[in-house]
Backbone as numpy.savetxt, mean C-alpha at the origin, in Angstrom:
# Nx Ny Nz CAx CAy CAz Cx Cy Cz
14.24 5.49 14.48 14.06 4.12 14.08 13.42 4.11 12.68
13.63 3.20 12.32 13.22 3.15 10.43 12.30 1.72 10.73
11.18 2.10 9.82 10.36 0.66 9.93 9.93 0.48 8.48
9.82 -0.96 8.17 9.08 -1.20 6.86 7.70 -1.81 7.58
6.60 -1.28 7.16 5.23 -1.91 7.00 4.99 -3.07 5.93
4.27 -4.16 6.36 3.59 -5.17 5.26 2.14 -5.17 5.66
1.42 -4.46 5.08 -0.31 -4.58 4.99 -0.65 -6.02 3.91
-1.29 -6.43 4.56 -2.07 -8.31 4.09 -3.33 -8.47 4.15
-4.14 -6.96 4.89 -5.85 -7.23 5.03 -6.18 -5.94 4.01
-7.38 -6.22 3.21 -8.54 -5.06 2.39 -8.48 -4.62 3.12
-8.91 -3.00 2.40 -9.10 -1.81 3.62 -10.54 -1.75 3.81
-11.11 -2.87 2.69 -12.92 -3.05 3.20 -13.50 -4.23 4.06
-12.06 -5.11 4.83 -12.80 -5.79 5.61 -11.29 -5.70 6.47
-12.40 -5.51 8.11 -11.05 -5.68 9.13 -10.60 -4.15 9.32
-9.48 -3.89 9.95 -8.63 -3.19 10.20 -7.40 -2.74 10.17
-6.50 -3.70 9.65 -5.47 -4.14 9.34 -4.61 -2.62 8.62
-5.74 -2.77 6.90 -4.98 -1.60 6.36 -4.63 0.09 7.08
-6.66 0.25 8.08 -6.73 1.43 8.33 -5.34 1.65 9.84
-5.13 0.56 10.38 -4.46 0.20 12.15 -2.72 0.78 11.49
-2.80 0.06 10.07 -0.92 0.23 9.16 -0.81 1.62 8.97
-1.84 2.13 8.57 -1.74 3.70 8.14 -1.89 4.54 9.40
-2.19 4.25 10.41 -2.67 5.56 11.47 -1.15 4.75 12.53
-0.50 3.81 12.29 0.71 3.40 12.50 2.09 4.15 12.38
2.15 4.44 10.57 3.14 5.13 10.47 2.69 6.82 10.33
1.35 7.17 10.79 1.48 8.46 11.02 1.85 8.87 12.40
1.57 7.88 13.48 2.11 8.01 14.88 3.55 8.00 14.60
3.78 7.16 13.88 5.71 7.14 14.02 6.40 8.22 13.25
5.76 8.66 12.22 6.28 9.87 11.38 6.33 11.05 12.65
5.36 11.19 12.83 4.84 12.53 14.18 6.03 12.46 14.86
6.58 10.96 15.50 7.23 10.82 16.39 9.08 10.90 16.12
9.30 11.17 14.65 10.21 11.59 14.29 11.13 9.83 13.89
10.32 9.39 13.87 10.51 8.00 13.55 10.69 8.07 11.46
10.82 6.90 10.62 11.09 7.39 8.96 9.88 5.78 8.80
9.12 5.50 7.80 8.82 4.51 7.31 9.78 4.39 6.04
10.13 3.68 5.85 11.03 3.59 4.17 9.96 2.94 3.30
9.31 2.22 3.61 8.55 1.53 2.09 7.06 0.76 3.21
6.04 0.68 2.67 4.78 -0.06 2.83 4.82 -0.99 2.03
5.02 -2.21 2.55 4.39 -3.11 1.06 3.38 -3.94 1.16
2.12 -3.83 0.32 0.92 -4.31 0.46 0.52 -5.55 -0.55
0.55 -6.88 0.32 0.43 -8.18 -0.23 -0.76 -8.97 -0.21
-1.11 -10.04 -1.07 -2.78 -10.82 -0.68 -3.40 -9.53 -1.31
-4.56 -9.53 -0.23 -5.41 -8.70 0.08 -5.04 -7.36 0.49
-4.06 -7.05 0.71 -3.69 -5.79 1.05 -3.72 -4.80 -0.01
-3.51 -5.42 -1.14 -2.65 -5.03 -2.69 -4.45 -3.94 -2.91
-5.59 -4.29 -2.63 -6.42 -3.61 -3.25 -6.18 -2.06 -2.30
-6.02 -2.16 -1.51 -5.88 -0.72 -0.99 -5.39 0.25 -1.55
-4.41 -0.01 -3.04 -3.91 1.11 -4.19 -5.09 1.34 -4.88
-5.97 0.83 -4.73 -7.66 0.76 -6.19 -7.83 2.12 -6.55
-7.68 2.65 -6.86 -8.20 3.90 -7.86 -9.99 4.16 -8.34
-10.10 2.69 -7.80 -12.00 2.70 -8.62 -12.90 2.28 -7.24
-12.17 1.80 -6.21 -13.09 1.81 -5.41 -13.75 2.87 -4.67
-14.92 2.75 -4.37 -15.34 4.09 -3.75 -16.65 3.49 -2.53
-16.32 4.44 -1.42 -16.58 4.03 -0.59 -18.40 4.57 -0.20
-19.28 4.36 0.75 -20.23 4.98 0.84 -20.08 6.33 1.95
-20.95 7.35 1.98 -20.40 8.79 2.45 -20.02 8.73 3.63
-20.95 7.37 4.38 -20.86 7.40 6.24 -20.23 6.97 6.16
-18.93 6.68 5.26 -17.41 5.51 5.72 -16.31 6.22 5.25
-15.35 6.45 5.78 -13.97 7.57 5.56 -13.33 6.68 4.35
-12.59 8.13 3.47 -11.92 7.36 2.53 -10.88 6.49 2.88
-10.45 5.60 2.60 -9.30 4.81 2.69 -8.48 4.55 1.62
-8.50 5.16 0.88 -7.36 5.90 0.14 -6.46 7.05 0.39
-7.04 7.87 0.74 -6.63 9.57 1.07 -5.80 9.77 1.67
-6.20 8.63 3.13 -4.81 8.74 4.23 -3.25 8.14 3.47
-3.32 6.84 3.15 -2.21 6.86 1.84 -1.82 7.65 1.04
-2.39 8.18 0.37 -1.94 9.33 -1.03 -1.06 10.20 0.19
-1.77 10.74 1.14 -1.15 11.42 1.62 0.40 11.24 2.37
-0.09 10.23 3.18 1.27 9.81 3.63 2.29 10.15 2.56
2.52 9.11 1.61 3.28 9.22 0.41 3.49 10.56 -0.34
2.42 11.62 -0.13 3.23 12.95 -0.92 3.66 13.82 0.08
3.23 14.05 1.29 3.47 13.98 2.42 5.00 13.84 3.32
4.80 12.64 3.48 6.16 12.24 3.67 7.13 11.24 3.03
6.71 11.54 1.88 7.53 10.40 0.87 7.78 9.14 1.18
6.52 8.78 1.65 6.68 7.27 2.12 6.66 5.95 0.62
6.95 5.27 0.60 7.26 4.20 -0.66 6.05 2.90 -0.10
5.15 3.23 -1.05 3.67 2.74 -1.59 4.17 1.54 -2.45
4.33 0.31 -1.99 4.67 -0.99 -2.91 3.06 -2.04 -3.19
2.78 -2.24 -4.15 1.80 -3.16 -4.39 2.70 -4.26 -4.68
2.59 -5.77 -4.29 3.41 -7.16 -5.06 2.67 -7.13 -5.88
3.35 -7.47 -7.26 2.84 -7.30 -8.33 1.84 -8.31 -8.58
2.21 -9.72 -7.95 1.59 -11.13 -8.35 0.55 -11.35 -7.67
0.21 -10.30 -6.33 -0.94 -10.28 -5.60 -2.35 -9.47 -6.42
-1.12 -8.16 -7.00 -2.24 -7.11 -7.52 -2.52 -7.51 -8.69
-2.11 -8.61 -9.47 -2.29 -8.83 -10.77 -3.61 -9.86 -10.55
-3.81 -10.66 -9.55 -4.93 -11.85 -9.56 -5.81 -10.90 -8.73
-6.22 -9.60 -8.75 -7.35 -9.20 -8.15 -7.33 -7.52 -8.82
-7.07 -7.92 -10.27 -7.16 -6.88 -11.04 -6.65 -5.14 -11.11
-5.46 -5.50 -10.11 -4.71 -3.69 -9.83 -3.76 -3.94 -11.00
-3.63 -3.39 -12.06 -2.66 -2.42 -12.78 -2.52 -1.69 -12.82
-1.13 -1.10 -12.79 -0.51 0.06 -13.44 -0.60 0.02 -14.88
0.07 1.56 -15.08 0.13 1.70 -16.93 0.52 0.78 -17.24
2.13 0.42 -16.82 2.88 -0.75 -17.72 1.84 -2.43 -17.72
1.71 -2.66 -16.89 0.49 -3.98 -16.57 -0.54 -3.62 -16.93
-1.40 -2.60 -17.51 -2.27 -2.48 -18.03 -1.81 -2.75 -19.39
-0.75 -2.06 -20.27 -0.77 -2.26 -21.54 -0.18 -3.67 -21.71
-0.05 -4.16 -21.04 0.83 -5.65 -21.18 -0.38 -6.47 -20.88
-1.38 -6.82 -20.48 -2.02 -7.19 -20.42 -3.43 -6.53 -21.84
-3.07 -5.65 -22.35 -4.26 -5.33 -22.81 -5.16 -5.01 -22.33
-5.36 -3.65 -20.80 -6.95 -3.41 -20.44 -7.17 -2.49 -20.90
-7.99 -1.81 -20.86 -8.17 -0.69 -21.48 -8.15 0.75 -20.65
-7.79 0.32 -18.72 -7.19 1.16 -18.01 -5.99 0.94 -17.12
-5.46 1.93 -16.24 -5.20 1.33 -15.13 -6.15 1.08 -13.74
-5.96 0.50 -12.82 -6.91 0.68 -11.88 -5.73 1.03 -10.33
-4.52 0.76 -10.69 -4.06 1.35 -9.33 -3.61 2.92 -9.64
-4.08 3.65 -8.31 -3.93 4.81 -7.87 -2.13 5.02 -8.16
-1.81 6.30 -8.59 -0.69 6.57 -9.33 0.73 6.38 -8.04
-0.46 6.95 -6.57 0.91 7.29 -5.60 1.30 6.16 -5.21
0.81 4.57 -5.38 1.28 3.13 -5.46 2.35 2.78 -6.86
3.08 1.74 -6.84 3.72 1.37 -7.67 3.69 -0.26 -7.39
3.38 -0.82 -8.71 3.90 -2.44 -8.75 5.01 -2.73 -8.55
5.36 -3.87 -8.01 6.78 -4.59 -8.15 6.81 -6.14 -7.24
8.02 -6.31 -7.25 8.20 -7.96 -6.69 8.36 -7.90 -5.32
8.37 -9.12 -5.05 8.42 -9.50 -3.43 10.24 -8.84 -3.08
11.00 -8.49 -4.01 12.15 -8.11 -4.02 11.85 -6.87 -3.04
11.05 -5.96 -3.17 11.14 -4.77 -2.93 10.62 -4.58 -1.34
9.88 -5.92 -0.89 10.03 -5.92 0.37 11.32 -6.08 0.96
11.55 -7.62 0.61 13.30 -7.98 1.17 13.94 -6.50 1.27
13.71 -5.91 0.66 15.12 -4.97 0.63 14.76 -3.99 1.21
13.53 -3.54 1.40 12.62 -2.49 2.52 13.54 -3.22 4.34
13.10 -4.15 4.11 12.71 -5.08 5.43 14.54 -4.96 5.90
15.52 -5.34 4.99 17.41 -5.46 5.24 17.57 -3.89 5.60
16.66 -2.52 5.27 17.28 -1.72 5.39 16.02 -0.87 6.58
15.51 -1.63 6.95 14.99 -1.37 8.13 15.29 -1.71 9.09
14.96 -1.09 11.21 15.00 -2.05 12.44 14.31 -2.68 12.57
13.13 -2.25 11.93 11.93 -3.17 12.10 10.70 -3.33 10.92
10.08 -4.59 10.94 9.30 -4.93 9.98 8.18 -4.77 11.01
7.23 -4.81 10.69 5.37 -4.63 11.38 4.65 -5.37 10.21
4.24 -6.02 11.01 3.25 -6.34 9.81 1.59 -6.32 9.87
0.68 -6.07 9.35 -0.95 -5.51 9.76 -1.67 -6.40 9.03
-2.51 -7.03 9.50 -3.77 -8.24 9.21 -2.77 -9.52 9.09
-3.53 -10.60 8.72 -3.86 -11.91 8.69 -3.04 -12.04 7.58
């Protein structure tokens, strides 16, 4: 079975992001494929590159990076989510003028397009938080 994920909750409040990720590692295990994650709202900070967590709290980044080099899973930020809560990439960084990026490299920006087309070439959509 092929599934597309949509994460919609921070991975610093709730469960949502950490419940999406320990999701498609049960289904990977299970010989199951994720084709694409796409992380919207609030979800979009879970690519952050600058957040950092305190020592008694597991990274919530790591399990992502990994997935994605891992099992080549497709890391989508909406661009219009990650842009009003400050995630750029290179290209949105220099287009905007910051002076970094702040999303983590194994994420990529793009449009609500890249769900639709996750979601037509999946059996199933899941979707995690609010």
């Amino acid at each position: 079975m092929i599934y597309t994920l949509l994460v919609n909750s921070s991975p610093a409040s709730g469960s949502g992001a950490r419940s999406a990720c320990a999701f498609a590692q049960a289904a990977i295990a299970r010989g199951h494929q994720i084709n694409r994650v796409f992380f919207l709202d609030e979800g979009t900070t879970t690519g952050s590159a600058m957040a950092v967590f305190p020592q008694d709290e597991t990274d919530r980044l790591a399990p992502w990076v990994a997935l994605a080099d891992n099992h080549n899973v497709d890391l989508v930020l909406c661009i219009s989510s990650a842009l009003k809560r400050g995630m750029l990439d290179n290209t949105e960084a220099e287009r905007y003028e910051r002076n970094a990026a702040t999303v983590h490299p194994a994420f990529t920006v793009s449009g609500l397009g890249q769900l639709v087309d996750a979601g037509a070439g999946a059996d199933r959509l899941v979707t995690f938080g609010g």
